[in-house]
N, C-alpha and C positions, 0 to 999 in steps of 0.2 A: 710843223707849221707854227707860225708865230704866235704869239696871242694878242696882238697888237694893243697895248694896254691904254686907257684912252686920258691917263693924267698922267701928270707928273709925279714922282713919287716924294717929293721934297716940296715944291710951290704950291701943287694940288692944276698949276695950268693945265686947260684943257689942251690935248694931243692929239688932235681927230686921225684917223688914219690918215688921210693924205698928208698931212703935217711933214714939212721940210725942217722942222725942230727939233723933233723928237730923238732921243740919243738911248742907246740902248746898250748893255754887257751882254756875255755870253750867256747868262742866265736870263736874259731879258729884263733885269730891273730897268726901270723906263724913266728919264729925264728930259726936262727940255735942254737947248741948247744954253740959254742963259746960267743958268744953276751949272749945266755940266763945264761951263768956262769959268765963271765967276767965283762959286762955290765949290765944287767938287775938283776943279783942276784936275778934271780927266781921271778921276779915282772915284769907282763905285763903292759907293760906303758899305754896303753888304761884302763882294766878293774879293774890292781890292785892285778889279783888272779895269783894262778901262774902256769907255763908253764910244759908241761908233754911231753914225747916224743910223736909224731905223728906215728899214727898205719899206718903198710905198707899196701896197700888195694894188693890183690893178682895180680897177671899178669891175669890171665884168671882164668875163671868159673869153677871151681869144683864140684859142680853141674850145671851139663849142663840146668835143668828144670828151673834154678833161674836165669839166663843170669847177672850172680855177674861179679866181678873183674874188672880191667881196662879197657881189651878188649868192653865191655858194657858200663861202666861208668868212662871215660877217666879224670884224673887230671885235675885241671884248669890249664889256661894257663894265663892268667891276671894278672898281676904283682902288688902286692902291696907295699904301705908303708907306715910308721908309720904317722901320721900328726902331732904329735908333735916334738918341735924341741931336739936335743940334750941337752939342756940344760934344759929341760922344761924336760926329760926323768932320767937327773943325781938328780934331785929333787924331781921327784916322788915316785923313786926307793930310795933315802935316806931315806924318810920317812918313809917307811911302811916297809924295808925289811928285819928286825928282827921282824917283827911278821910273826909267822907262816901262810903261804899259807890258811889252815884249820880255821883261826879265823880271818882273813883279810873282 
């Protein structure tokens, strides 16, 4: 299950779980949409691969027998961020981010 992370990991913006901005890797590092266009150019500065929108997890259980949604399994609340520095992020993202996401 996700750990729906509730910042950004670069701007520090907030990404509440419903958030239609939120952009996320396979590892789940957690962007907004702005940074992951503008800045990142679709290159996760950690893993390299690149970033997809983050799936909203419902409010509450639609099925009631499976105790899903948030109401059961609540967003993180834990703030992250990136541990590389800006510079160390404008370099890694030069490098790789004309090869497609798919052969990265």
């Amino acid at each position: 299950m996700l750990e729906i992370r509730p910042n950004c990991e670069l701007c520090d913006v907030d990404l509440p779980a419903n958030s239609t901005q939120a952009r996320i890797c396979s590892y789940e590092c957690t962007y907004c949409a702005d940074c992951v266009e503008q800045v990142l150019f679709n290159v996760c500065p950690t893993c390299g691969g690149g970033l997809v929108p983050r799936p909203i997890r419902p409010q509450r259980s639609w099925r009631a027998e499976l105790n899903l949604g948030l109401a059961n399994h609540p967003a993180g609340t834990k703030r992250r961020y990136s541990r590389f520095t800006r510079e160390d992020i404008d370099q890694h993202v030069a490098r790789i981010k004309d090869i497609p996401p798919e052969q990265r």
